[in-house]
C-alpha positions in Angstrom: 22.2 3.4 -5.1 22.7 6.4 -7.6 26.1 7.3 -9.0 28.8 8.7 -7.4 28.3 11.9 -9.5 25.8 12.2 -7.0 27.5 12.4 -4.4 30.2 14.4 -5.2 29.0 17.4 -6.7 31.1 20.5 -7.4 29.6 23.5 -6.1 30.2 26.8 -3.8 29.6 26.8 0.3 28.9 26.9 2.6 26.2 24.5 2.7 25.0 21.6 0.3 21.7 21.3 2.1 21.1 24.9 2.5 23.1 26.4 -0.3 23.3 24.2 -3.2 20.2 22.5 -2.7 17.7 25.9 -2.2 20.0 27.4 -5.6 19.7 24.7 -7.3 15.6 24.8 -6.8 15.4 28.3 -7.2 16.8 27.3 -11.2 14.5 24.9 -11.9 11.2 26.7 -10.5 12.7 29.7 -12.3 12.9 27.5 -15.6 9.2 26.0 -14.8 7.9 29.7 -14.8 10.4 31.8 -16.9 7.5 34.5 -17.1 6.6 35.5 -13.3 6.8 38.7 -12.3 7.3 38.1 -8.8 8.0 35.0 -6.8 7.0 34.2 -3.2 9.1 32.1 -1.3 8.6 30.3 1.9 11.5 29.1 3.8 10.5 26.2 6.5 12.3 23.9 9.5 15.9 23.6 9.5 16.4 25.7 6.0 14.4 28.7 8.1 16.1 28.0 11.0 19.9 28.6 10.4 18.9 30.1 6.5 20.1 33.3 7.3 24.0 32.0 8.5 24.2 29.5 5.5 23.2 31.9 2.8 20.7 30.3 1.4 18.1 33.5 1.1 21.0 34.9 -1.1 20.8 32.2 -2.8 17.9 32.1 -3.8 17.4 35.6 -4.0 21.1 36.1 -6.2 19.0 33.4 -8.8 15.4 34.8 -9.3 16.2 38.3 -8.5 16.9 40.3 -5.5 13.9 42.8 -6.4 11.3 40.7 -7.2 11.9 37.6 -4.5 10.0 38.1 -1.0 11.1 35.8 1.5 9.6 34.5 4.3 10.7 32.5 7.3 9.3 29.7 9.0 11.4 27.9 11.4 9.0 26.4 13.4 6.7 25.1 10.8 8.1 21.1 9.5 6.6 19.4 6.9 6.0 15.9 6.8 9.0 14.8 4.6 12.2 16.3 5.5 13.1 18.8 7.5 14.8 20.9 5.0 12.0 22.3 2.6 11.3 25.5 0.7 8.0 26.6 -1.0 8.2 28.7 -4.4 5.0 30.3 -5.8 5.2 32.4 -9.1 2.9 35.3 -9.2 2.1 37.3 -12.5 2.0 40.9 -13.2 -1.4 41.3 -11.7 0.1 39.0 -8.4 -2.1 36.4 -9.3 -0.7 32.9 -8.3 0.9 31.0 -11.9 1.6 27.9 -9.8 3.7 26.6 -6.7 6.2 23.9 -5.8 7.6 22.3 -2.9 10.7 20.9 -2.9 13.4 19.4 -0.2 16.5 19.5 0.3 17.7 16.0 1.1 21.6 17.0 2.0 24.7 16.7 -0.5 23.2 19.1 -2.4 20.9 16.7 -3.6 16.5 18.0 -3.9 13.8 16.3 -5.0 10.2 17.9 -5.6 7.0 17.6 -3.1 5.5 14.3 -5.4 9.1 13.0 -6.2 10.8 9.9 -4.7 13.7 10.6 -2.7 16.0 9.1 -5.0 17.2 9.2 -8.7 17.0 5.7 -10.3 19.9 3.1 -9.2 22.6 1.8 -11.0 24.2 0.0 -7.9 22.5 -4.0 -7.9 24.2 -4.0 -4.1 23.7 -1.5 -1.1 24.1 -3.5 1.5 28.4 -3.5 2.4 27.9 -7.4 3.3 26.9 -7.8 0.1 29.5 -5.6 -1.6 32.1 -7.7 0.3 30.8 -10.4 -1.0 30.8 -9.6 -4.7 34.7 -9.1 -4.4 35.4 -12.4 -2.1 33.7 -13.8 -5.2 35.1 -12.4 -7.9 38.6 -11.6 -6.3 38.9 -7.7 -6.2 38.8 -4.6 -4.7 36.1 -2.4 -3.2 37.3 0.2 -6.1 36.2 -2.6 -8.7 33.1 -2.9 -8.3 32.7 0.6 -8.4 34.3 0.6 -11.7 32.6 -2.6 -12.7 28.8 -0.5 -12.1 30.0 3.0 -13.2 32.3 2.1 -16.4 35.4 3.8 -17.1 33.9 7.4 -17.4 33.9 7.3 -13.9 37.2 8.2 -14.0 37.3 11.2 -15.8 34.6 12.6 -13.4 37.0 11.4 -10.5 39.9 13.6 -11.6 37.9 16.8 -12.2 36.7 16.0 -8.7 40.2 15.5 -7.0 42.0 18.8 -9.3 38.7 20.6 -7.8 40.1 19.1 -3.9 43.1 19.9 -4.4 42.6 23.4 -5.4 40.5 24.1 -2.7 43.6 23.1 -0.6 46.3 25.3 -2.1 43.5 28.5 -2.1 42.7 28.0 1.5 46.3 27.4 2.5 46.9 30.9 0.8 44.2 32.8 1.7 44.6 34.8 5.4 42.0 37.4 6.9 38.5 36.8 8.3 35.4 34.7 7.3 32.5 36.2 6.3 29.6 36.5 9.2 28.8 38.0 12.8 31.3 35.8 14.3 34.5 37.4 13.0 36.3 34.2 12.6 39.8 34.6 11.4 41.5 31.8 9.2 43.9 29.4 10.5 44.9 27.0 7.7 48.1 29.3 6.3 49.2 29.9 9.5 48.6 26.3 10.6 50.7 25.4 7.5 53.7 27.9 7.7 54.4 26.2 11.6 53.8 22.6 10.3 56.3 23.1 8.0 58.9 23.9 10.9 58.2 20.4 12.3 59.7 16.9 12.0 58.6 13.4 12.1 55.1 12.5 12.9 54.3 16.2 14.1 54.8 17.6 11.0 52.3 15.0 9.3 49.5 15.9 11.4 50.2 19.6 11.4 50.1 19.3 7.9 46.7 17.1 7.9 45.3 20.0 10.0 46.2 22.7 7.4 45.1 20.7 4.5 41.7 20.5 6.0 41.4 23.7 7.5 41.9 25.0 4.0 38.9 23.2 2.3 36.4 23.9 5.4 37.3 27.7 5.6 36.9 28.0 1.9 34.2 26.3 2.4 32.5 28.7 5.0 34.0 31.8 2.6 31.6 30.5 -0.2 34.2 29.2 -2.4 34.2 26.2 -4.4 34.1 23.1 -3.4 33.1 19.3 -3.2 30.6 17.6 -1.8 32.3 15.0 0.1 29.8 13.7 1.3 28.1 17.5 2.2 30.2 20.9 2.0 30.2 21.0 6.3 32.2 17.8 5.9 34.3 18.7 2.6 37.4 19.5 4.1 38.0 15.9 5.7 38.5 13.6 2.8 40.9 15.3 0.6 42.9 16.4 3.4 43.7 13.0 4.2 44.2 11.9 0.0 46.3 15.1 -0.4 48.5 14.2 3.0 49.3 10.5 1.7 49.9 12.2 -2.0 51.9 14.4 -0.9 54.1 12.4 1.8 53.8 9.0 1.2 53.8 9.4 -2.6 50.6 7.5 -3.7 50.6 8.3 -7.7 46.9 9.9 -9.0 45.6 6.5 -10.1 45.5 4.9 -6.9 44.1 8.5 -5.3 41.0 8.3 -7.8 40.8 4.5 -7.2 40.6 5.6 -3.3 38.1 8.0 -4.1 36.2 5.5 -6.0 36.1 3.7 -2.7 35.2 6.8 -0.2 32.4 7.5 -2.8 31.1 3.6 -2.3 31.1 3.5 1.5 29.6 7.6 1.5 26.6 5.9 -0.9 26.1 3.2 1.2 25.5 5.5 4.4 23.3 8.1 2.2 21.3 5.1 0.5 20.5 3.5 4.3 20.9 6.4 6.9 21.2 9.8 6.0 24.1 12.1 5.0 21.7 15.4 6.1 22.6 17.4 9.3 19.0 18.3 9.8 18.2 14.7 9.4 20.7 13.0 11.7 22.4 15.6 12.9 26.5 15.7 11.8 27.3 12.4 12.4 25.4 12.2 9.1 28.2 15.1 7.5 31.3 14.7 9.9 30.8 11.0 10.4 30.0 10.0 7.0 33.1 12.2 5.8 35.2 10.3 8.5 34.1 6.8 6.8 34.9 8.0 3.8 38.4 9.1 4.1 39.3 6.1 6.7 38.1 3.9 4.2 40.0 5.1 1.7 43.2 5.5 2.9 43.0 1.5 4.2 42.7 0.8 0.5 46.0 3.1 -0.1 47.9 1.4 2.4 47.0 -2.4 1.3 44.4 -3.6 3.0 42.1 -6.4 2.4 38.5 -5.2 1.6 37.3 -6.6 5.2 40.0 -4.6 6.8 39.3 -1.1 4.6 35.4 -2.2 5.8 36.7 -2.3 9.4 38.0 1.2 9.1 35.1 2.8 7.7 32.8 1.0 10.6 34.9 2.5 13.0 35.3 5.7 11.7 31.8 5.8 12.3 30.4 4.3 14.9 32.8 6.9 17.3 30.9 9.4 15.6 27.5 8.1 16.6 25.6 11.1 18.3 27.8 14.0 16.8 24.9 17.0 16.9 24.6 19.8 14.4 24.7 22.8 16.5 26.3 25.5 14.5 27.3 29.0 16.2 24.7 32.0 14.6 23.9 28.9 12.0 27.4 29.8 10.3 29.3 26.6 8.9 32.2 27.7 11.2 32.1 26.7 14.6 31.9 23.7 15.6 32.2 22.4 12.1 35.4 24.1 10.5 37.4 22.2 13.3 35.9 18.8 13.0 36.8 18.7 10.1 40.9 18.3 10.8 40.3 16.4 14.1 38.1 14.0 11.8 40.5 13.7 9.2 42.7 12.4 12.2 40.8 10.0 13.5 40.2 8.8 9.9 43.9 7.9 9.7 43.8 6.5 13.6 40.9 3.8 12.1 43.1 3.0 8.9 46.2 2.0 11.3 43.9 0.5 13.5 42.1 -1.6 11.1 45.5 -2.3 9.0 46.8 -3.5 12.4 43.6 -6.1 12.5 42.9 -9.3 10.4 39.9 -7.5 9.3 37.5 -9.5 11.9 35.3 -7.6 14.3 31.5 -7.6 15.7 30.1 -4.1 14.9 29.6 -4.5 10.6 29.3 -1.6 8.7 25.9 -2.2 7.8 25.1 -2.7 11.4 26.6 0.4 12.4 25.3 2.8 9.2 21.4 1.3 11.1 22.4 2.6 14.3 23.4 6.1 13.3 20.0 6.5 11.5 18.2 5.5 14.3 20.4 8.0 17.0 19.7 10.5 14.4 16.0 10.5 14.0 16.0 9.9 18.5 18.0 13.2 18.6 15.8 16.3 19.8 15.3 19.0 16.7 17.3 21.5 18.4 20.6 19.6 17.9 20.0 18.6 14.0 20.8 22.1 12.4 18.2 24.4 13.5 20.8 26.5 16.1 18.2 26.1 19.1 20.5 24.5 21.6 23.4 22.6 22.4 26.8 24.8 21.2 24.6 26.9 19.8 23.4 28.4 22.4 26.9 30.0 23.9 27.2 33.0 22.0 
């Protein structure tokens, strides 16, 4: 498995697979041919398919050059290994070809080139949770450990840029009123969701405010504003919600947040080394579900449990994900996703009680579960793993 820098990566919405991923290629083809006068560029699959909703034509366009990009779409058209992919050419003054690349973008932000291997060279000996579990069993510590064990103590300096970057996402989005940007005229909810949450007491408040705090981060999310990866930017709003929640109310200091974040990042590798964290992969129980493990895994840690127990909660989390489809309204990253991401953060919480409430044993394993939802994704039809062709969809 590769760092957790690679998974969370700081960056603007509303899409790691179809914003940060396309911008981030459109950089490094621009740095392969810094002298082209022109660049062709072929859109294809998924990327074609909802392109236009997640921005990614701007983005790419906003880095080689509005003028001198030409754009063409080709949703139908998949090639053979993923179904996110974009084709650069460079052309010269006389619009002869200078050379071509391929590359894909593999979700979290995260591209590789046509002839590349899907992933960056491990650090991580383990990716297997069985085999993470037992590394602490044997050596007596926490899932956060190990990650600290692998990663060294830098790991925490990246950590706290991360969470300051999650936590002002929060406070912007709980300011921030007026519409979203796109044909669908969504207005924000998250300051007004957070004014009436503050009028409650007791258990209502705490989920009003959970809702809020995650609204914030996916509707600055969908508004293009910065964000992180966690594990995608569909899905970002779900994890800090729930550390900023148990900061906030139950008082957990900002060591044991980053150490909690140190063990969402573990449990979001695992699922991205042996499933898939891409919507147009899996659909979102890749994004939503992954996000879910993440933040029910890490708030088991916060509230004591045993590394079997914060393993129950992310297995749960989940496995009543499993089918979640990636059906986005106009191919915006606004309905359904901006409201999964509070009702996930809630169910994250409802697996940490559960688990906590458990001696940690049960018969679904993590690993077990992580195999299923890659096999669920790849069985779904194409229309329901981010293309906009059916499913929700289809009602506007």
């Amino acid at each position: 498995m590769e760092s957790l820098r690679e998974l969370y990566k700081i960056g603007y919405g509303p899409s790691s697979s179809h914003t940060m991923g396309p911008k981030k290629a459109a950089e490094l083809f621009q740095k392969q041919y810094p002298n082209a006068a022109k660049f062709a560029v072929t859109l294809y699959g998924s990327l074609a398919a909802t392109g236009v909703g997640h921005l990614t034509d701007y983005a790419i366009c906003n880095t080689l050059g509005q003028e001198r990009t030409n754009i063409l779409w080709e949703p139908n058209v998949f090639l053979p290994r993923h179904p996110n992919a974009v084709k650069f050419v460079a052309l010269g003054l006389d619009q002869c070809e200078l050379g071509h690349t391929v590359f894909y973008s593999i979700g979290g932000g995260s591209i590789v080139e046509e002839n590349e291997i899907l992933e960056k060279p491990a650090i991580y000996p383990l990716d297997k949770m069985a085999d993470v579990l037992g590394w602490c069993e044997k050596n007596g510590t926490r899932l956060w450990e190990f990650v600290q064990e692998i990663e060294g103590q830098t790991i925490w300096d990246y950590l706290q840029i991360v969470w300051n970057t999650m936590k002002q996402a929060i406070e912007r989005g709980l300011e921030n009123e007026g519409v979203l940007p796109g044909v669908l005229k969504l207005a924000r909810k998250a300051s007004s969701y957070y004014v009436k949450a503050k009028g409650f007491e007791g258990p209502l408040k705490r989920r009003g405010m959970l809702y809020a705090f995650a609204l914030a981060v996916a509707e600055e999310n969908a508004a293009g504003a910065q964000i992180v990866t966690a594990p995608t930017c569909g899905s970002s709003g779900v994890l800090p919600a729930v550390l900023y929640l148990l900061h906030k109310f139950n008082e957990f200091s900002e060591v044991k947040i980053l150490r909690a974040l140190a063990t969402a990042g573990l449990l979001g590798n695992l699922v991205k080394k042996n499933a898939s964290i891409s919507g147009a992969e899996v659909g979102c129980q890749g994004e939503i579900g992954t996000a879910a493990t993440m933040a029910a895994a890490a708030a088991a840690q916060l509230f004591g449990g045993t590394p079997s127990q914060v393993e129950y909660a992310a297995e749960m989390a989940m496995e009543h994900h499993l089918g979640l489809t990636c059906d986005p309204i106009a191919g915006l990253v606004q309905i359904p996703c901006i409201e999964r991401n509070p009702l996930a953060a809630a169910r994250a919480l409802d697996c940490c009680t559960f688990a906590i409430m458990s001696d940690g044993r049960h018969r679904i394993s993590f690993d077990k579960v992580v195999q299923t939802m890659r096999r669920t994704g790849h069985d779904l039809p194409k229309i329901y793993k981010e293309t906009s062709q059916g499913g929700l969809a289809l009602t506007e």
